[in-house]
C-alpha positions as CSV (number, residue, x, y, z in Angstrom):
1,X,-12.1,12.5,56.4
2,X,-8.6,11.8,56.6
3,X,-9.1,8.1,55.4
4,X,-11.1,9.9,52.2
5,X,-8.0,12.0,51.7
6,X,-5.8,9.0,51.8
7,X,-7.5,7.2,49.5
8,X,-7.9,10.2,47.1
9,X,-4.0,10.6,46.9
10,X,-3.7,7.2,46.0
11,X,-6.1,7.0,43.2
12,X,-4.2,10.2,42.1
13,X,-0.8,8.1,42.2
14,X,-2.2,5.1,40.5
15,X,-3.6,7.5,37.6
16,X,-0.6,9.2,37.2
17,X,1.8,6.0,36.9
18,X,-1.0,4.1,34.4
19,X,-1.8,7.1,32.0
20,X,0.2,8.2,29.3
21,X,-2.4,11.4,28.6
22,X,-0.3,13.1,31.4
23,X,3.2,13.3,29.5
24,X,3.9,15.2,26.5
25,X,4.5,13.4,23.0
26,X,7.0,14.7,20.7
27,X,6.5,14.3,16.2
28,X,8.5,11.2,16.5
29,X,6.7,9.3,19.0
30,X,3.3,10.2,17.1
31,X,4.9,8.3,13.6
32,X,6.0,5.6,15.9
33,X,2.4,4.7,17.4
34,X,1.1,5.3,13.4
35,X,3.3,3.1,12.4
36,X,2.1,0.5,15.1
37,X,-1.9,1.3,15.3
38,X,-2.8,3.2,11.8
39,X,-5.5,0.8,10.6
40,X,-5.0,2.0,7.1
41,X,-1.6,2.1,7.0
42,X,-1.4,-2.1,8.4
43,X,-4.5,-2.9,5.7
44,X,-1.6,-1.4,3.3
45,X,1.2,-3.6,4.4
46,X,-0.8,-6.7,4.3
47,X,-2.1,-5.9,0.7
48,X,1.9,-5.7,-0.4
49,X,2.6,-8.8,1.2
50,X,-0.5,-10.5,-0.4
51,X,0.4,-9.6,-3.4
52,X,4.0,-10.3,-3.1
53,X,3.3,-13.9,-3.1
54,X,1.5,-13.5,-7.2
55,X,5.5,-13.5,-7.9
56,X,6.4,-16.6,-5.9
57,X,3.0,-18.5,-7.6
58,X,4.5,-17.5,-11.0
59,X,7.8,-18.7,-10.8
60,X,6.6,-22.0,-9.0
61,X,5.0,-22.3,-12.4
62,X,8.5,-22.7,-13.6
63,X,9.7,-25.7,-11.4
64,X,8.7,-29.5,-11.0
65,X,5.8,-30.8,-10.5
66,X,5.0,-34.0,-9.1
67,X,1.5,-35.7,-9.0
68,X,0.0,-39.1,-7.0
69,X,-2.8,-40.4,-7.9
70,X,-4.3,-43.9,-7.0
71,X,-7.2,-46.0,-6.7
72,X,-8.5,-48.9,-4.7
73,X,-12.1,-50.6,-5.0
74,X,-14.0,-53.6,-5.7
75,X,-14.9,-54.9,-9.1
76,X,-17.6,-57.0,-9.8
77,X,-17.5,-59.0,-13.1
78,X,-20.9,-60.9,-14.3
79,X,-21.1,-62.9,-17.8
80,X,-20.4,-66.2,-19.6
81,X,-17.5,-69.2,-20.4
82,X,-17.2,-71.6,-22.3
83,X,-16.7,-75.1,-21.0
84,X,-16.2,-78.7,-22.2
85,X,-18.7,-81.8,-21.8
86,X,-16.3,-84.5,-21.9
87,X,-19.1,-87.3,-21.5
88,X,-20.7,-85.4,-25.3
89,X,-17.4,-85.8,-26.5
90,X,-16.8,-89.6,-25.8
91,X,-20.6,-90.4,-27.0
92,X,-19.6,-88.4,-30.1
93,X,-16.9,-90.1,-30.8
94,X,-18.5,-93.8,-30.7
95,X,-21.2,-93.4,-31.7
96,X,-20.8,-90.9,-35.0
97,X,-18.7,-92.7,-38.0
98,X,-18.4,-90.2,-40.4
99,X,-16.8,-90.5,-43.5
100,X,-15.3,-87.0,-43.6
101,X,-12.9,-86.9,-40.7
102,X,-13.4,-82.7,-40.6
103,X,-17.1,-83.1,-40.7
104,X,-16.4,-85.5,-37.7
105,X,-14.4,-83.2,-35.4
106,X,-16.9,-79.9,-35.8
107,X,-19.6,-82.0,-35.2
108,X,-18.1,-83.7,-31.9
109,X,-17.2,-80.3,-31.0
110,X,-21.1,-79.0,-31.1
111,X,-22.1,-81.5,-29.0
112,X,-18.8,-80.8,-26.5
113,X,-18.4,-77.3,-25.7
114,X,-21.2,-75.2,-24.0
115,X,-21.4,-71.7,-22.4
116,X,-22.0,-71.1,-18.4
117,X,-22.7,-68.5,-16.3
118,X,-19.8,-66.6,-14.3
119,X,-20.3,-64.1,-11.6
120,X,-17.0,-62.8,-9.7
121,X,-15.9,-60.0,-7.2
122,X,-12.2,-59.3,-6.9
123,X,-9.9,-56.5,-5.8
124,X,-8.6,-53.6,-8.0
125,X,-5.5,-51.0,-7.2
126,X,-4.1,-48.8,-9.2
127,X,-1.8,-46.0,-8.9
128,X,0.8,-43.7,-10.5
129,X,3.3,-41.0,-10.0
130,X,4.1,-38.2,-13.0
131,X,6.5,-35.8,-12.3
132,X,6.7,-32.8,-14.9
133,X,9.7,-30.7,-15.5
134,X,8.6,-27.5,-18.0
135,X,11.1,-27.0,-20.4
136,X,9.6,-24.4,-23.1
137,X,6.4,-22.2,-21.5
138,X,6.7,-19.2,-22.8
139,X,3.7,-17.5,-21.4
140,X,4.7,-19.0,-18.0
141,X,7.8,-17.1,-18.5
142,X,6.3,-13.7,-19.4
143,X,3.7,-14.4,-16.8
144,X,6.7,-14.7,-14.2
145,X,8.5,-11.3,-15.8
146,X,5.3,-9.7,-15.3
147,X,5.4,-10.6,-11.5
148,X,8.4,-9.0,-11.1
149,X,7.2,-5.9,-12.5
150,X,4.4,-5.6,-10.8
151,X,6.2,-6.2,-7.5
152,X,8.4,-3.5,-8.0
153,X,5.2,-1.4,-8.3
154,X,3.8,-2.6,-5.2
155,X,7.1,-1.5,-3.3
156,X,6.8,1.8,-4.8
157,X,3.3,1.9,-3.8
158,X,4.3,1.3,-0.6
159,X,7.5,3.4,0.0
160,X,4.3,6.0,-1.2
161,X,2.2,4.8,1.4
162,X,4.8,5.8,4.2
163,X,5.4,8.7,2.9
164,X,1.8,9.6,2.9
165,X,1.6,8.2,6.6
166,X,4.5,10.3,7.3
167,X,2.4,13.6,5.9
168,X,-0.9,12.5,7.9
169,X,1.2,12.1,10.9
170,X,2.7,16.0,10.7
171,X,-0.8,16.6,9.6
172,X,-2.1,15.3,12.9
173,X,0.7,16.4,14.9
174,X,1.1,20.2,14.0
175,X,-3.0,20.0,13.5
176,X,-3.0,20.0,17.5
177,X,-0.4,22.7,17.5
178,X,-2.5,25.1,15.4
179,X,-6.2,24.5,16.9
180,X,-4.2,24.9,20.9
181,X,-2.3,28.3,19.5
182,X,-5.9,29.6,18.2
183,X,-7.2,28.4,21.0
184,X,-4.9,30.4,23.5
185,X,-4.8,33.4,21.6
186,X,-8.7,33.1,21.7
187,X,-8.5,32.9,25.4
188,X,-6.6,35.5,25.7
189,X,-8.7,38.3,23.6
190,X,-11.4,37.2,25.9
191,X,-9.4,37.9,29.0
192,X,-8.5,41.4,27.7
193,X,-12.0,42.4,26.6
194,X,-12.8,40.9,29.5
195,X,-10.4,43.0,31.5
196,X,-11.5,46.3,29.6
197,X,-15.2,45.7,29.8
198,X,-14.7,45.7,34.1
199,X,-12.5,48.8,33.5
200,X,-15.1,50.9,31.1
201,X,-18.1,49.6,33.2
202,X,-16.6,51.6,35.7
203,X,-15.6,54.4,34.6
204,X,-19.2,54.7,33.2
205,X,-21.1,54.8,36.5
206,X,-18.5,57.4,37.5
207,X,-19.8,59.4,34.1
208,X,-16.5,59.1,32.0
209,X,-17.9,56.7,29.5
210,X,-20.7,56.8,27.0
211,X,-23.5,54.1,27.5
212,X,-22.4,53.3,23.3
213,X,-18.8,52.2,24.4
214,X,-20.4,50.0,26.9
215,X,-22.4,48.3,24.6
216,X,-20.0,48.0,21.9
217,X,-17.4,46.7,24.3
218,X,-20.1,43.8,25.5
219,X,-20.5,43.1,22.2
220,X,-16.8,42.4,21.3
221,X,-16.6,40.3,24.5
222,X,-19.7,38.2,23.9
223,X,-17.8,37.3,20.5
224,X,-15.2,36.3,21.8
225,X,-16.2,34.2,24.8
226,X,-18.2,32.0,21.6
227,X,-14.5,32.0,19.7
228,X,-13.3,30.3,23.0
229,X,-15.7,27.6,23.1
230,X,-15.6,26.8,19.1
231,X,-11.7,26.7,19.5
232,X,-11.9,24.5,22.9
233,X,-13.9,22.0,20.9
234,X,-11.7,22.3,17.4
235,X,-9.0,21.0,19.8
236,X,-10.8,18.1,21.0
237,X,-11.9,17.6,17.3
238,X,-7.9,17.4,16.1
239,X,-6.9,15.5,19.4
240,X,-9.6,12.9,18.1
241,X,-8.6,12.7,14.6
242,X,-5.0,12.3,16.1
243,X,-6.5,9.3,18.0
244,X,-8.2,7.8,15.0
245,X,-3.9,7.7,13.7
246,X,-2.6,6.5,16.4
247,X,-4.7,4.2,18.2
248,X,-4.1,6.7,21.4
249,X,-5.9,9.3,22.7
250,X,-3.2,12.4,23.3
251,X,-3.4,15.1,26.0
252,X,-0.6,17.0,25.2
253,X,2.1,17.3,22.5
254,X,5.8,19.0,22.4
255,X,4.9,22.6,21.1
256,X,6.8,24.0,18.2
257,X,9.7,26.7,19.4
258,X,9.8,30.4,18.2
259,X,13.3,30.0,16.3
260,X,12.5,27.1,13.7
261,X,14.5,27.6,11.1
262,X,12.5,29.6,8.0
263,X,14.7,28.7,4.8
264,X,14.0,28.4,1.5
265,X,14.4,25.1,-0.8
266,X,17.6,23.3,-0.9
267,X,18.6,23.5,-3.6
268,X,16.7,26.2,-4.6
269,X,16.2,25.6,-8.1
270,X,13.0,24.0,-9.3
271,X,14.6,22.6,-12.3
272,X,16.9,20.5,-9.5
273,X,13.6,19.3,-7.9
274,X,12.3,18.4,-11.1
275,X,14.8,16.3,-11.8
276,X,14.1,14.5,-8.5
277,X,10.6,14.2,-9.2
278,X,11.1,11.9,-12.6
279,X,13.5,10.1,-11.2
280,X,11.7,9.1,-7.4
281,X,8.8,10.2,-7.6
282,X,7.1,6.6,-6.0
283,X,3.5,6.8,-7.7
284,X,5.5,7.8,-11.1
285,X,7.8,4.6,-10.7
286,X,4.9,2.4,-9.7
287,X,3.0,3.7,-12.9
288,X,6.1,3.1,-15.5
289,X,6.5,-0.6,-13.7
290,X,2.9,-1.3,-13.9
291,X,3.4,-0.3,-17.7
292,X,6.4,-3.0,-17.9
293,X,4.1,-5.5,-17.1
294,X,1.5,-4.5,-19.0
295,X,4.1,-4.8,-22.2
296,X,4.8,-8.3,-20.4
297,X,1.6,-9.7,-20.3
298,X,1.1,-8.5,-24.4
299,X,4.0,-11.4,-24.6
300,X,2.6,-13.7,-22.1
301,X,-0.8,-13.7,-24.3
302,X,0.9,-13.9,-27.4
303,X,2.8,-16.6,-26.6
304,X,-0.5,-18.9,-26.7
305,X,0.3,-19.6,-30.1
306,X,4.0,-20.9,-28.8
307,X,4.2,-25.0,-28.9
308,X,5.4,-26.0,-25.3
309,X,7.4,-28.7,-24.2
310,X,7.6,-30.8,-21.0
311,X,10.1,-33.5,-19.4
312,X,8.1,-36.0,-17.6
313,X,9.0,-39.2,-16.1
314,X,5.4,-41.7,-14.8
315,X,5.0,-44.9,-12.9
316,X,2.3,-46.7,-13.2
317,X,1.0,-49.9,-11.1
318,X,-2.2,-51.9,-11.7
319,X,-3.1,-54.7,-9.6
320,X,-6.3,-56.2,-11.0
321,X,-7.7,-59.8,-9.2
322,X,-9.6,-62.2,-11.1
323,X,-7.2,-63.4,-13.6
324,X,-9.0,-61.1,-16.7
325,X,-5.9,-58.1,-16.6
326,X,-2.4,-59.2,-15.1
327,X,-0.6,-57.0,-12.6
328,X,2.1,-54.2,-14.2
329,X,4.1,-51.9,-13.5
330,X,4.9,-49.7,-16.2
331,X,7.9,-46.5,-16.5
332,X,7.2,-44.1,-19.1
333,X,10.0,-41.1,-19.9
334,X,10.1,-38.8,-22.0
335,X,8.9,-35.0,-23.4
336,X,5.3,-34.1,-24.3
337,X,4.7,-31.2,-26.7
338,X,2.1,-29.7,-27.7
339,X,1.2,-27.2,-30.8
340,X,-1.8,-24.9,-30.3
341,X,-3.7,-24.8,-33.5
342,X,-7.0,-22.9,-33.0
343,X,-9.2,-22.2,-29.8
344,X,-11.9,-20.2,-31.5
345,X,-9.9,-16.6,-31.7
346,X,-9.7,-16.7,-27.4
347,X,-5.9,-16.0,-27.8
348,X,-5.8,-13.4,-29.9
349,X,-8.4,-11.9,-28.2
350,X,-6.7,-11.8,-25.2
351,X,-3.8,-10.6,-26.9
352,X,-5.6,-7.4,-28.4
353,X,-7.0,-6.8,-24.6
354,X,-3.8,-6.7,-23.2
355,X,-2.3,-4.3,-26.2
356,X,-5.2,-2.2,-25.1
357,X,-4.4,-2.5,-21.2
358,X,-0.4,-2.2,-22.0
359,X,-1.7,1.2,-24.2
360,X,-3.9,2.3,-21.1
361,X,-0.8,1.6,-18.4
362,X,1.6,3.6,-21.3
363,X,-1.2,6.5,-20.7
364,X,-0.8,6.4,-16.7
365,X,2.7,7.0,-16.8
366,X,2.2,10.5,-18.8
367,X,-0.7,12.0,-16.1
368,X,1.6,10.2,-13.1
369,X,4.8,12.3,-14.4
370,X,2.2,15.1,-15.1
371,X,1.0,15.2,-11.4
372,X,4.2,14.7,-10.0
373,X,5.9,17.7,-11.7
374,X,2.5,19.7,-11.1
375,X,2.9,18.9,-7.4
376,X,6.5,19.8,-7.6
377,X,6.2,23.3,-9.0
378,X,3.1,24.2,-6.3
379,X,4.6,23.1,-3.0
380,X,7.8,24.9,-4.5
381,X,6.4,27.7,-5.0
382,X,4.2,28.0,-2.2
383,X,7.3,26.8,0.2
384,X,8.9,30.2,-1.0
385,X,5.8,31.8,-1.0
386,X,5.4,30.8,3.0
387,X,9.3,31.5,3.8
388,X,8.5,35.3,2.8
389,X,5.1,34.7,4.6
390,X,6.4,34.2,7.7
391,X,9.0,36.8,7.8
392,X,5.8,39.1,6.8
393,X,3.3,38.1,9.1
394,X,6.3,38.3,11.5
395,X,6.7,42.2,11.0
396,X,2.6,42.6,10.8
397,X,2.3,41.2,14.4
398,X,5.1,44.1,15.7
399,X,3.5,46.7,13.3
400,X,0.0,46.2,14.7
401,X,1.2,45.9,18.2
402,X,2.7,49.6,17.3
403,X,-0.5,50.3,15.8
404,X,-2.4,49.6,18.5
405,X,-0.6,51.3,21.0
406,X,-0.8,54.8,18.9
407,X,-4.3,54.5,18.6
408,X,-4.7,53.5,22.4
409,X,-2.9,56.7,23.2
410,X,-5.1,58.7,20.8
411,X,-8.2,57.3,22.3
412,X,-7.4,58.4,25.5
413,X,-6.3,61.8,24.3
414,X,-9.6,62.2,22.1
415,X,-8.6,62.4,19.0
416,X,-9.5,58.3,18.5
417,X,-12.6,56.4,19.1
418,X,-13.2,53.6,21.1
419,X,-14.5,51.1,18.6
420,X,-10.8,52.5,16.4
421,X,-8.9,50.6,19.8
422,X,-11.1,47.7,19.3
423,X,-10.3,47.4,15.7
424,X,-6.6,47.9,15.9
425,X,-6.7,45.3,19.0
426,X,-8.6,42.7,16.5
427,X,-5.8,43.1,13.7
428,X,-3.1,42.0,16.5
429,X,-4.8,39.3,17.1
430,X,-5.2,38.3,14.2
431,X,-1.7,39.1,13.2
432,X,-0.4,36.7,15.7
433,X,-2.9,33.8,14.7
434,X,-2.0,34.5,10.6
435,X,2.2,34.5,12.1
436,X,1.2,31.0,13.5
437,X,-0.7,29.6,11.1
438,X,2.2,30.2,8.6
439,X,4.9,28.5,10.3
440,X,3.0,25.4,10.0
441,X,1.8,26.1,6.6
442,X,5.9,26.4,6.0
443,X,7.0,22.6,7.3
444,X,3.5,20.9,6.5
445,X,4.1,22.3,2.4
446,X,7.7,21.6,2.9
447,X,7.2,17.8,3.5
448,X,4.7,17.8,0.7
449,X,7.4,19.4,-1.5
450,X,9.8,16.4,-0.8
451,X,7.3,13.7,-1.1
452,X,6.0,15.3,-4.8
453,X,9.9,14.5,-5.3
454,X,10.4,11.5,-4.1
455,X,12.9,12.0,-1.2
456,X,10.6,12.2,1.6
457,X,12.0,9.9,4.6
458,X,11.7,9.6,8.2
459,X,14.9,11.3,8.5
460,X,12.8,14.7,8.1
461,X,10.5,13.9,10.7
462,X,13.4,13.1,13.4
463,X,14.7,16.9,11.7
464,X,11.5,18.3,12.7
465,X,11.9,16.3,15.8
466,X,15.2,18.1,17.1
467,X,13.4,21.1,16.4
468,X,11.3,20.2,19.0
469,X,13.5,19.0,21.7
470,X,16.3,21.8,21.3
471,X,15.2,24.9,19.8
472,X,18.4,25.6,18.4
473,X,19.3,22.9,16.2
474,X,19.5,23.9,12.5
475,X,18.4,22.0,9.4
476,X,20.2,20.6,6.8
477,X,18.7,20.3,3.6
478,X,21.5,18.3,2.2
479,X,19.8,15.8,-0.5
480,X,21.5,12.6,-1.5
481,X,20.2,10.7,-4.3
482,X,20.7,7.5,-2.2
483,X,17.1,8.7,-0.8
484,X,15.2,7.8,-3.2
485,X,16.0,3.7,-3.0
486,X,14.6,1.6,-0.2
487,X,15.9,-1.3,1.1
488,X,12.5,-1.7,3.3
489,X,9.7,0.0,4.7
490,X,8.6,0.0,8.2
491,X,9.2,-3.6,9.1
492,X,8.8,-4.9,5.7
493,X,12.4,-5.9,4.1
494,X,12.7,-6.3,0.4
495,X,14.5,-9.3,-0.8
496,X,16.3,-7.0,-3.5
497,X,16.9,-3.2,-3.2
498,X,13.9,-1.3,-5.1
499,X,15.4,0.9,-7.7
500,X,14.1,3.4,-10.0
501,X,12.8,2.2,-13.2
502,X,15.5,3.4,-15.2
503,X,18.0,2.2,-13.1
504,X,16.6,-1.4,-14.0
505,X,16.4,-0.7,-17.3
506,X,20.1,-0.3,-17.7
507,X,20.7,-3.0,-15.8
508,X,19.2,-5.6,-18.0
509,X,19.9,-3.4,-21.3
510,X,23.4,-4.2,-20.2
511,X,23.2,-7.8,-19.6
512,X,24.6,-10.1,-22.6
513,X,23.4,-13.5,-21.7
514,X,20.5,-14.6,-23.2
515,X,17.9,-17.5,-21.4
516,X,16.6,-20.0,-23.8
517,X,13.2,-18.2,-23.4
518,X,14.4,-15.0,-24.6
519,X,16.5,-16.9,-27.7
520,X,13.3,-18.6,-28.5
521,X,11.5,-15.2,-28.6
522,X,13.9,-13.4,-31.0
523,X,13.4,-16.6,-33.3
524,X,10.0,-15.9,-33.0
525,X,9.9,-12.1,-33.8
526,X,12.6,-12.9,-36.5
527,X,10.0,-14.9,-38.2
């Protein structure tokens, strides 16, 4: 027995030191293991670097290229000569006395020269170098400006992304909160029926109750012993879903303290959130740079009616046996161009699809401002709408327990029924479940709030964070419009800061240089 106990303690000291079930997780943690594990949330990051590299393809299109191309083989060659029969010729010339001297010489050549047959197998190499230097592509150029765009678009799709992680994180997170609080306020209702049923059984058998009580009490217990179980399993349900996120299954989390801070927007105007919302809103900036590049690929079809020019420089060797072809080697250097004239209506084609897609992309950008200033105006208002909530359900909770206790006291003076107690005790319950549920209601819409503005950042979880670690920190809502640009996201760093669309706008509005591209362009729209 005492070996069994030894061993027992052991296996209990080894569980505790490899299990991470057995210590509770705080907000922060739970975005860090999402972050690490979310399955989405890496398929995401992968997609933006994929298509990060669409940029670096279409400026490669830009640079040299430089192609080697060679052959080596047999050749086999099979025909005739021509040969001379010197022994015809010397006959020819004894024998034959012509008078005409030119009549002489065809004939002895007739009778001289013959054709043989030749059959030969030699060696052949060949090989050359070209390299290729683009100097006028136009579409390549649009096709390159279009890249750019749309990788600004991906960033914003991803800053989006994390934001959105960051919401089904708190989700997760405060999602355990809320099922355990039901849960134990489920518990105890059941303990008090509980309690009272013992009590009321009682005093029936001593002739105090009526058998109607009895029942009506059993009743209210058997319903709540079946709340406990369906909330016992809503918590395994959320700790599940908060597995699926993480990668980790969770025992237990930080709770949330009594004293969170219940404050109103800052700033509270909605105009003032508005005003973030068109300017970093991340789906709204994604949909005006996918529009940019829509505009760019109109030009980048277009310009298949644009000649192009090329610098080339190519070597060429040819080593060819048998005596028919001499060996070479031959430098050529100079610039190729070419003039499209007709390809059957293909590029204009194109061009009209891409109009279309560049007036489908314009189209996106009005329902993406649409939605973001709809999104706005709801979690504004219903952030205001849950900071009086709470306050409310706050005073319900002490009015029904006030409640309850008048109507206890009438109840046992006879001038209150039983099932009235059992009704007011319900309400506090409920009070107390409703006071919950709104606190969490009040952060949950408040993150939504900032992410339908665009300002959203893991700042505002490690906020929610200190809330709970040390009850009485405070929250500042103090927004900075630096927010709203990334220099990277998660572990992914972007080469150049993303900026909102306007911001780029201004920037190249103000540039004066002009590229050769873009002088070549206003020649062309001049025309």
């Amino acid at each position: 027995m005492r070996i069994i106990t030894v061993v027992s303690r052991l296996s209990l000291i080894c569980f505790c030191l490899s299990s991470t079930n057995l210590f509770a997780e705080n907000l922060e943690e739970i975005f860090s293991l999402a972050r690490k594990n979310d399955a989405e949330w890496a398929g995401k990051k992968q997609k933006y670097l994929a298509d990060r590299e669409k940029m670096e393809q279409a400026f490669g299109s830009l640079l040299p290229t430089a192609d080697l191309n060679g052959s080596w083989g047999k050749q086999y060659y099979e025909g005739s000569t021509t040969t001379l029969d010197q022994a015809g010729a010397i006959d020819c010339i004894i024998d034959e006395n012509p008078a005409d001297i030119g009549e002489w010489v065809d004939l002895c050549l007739d009778r001289s020269i013959g054709e043989v047959p030749l059959k030969e197998d030699y060696s052949a190499t060949m090989y050359d170098v070209t390299i290729s230097q683009p100097l006028l592509r136009m579409d390549r150029w649009h096709r390159y400006k279009r890249a750019k765009s749309m990788d600004n678009a991906a960033k914003a799709n991803l800053a989006f992304d994390q934001q959105e992680l960051m919401i089904r994180s708190a989700e997760a997170y405060f999602g355990v909160l809320r099922a355990e609080e039901e849960m134990r306020l489920a518990q105890s209702e059941e303990k008090t029926l509980r309690t009272q049923l013992t009590e009321i059984k009682n005093r029936y058998k001593l002739g105090l109750m009526r058998d109607t009580d009895v029942f009506e009490l059993q009743a209210q217990h058997d319903i709540a012993k079946a709340a406990v179980i369906v909330a016992q399993s809503q918590v395994q349900v959320v700790k599940e879903n908060m597995a699926l996120l993480t990668g980790t299954y969770i025992e237990i989390v930080n709770p949330l303290p009594k004293d969170i801070p219940i404050e109103p927007p800052q700033p509270y105007e909605l105009s003032e959130w508005e005003d973030f919302a068109r300017k970093s809103n991340y789906q709204l900036i994604s949909a005006q740079y996918a529009a940019d590049a829509a505009d760019k690929e109109v030009m980048e079809k277009k310009s298949g009616h644009a000649p192009t020019a090329d610098l080339f420089l190519r070597y060429e060797h040819r080593d060819v046996g048998g005596g028919f072809i001499p060996s070479s080697d031959t430098t050529t250097f100079g610039v190729r161009v070419t003039m499209p004239l007709y390809s059957g209506g293909i590029t204009t084609s194109q061009g009209r699809e891409a109009d279309y897609r560049a007036q489908e992309a314009r189209s996106k950008v009005d329902l993406a401002l649409r939605n973001a200033l709809r999104e706005t105006r709801q979690y504004h208002t219903q952030v205001n709408a849950n900071v009086a909530s709470v306050q409310a359900r706050l005073r319900a909770v002490k009015s029904n327990n006030s409640s309850l206790r008048a109507i206890k006291a009438g109840w046992q003076d006879g001038i209150r029924t039983m099932s009235d107690a059992l009704a007011a005790q319900r309400k506090v319950f409920q009070a107390r479940k409703e006071y919950a549920t709104s606190r969490y209601d009040y952060i949950l819409n408040t993150l939504k709030l900032k992410k339908a503005a665009g300002v959203l950042s893991p700042n505002d979880l490690q906020t929610l964070n200190s809330w709970l670690d040390s009850p009485t920190d405070t929250v500042s809502s103090v927004l900075d419009d630096s927010d709203s640009y990334l220099e990277e996201v998660d572990d992914i760093k972007f080469e150049q800061e993303l900026k909102t669309f306007e911001d780029e706008k201004k920037a190249e509005t103000g540039s004066s240089h002009k590229s050769l591209y873009d002088a070549f362009k206003a020649w062309r729209e001049s025309e």
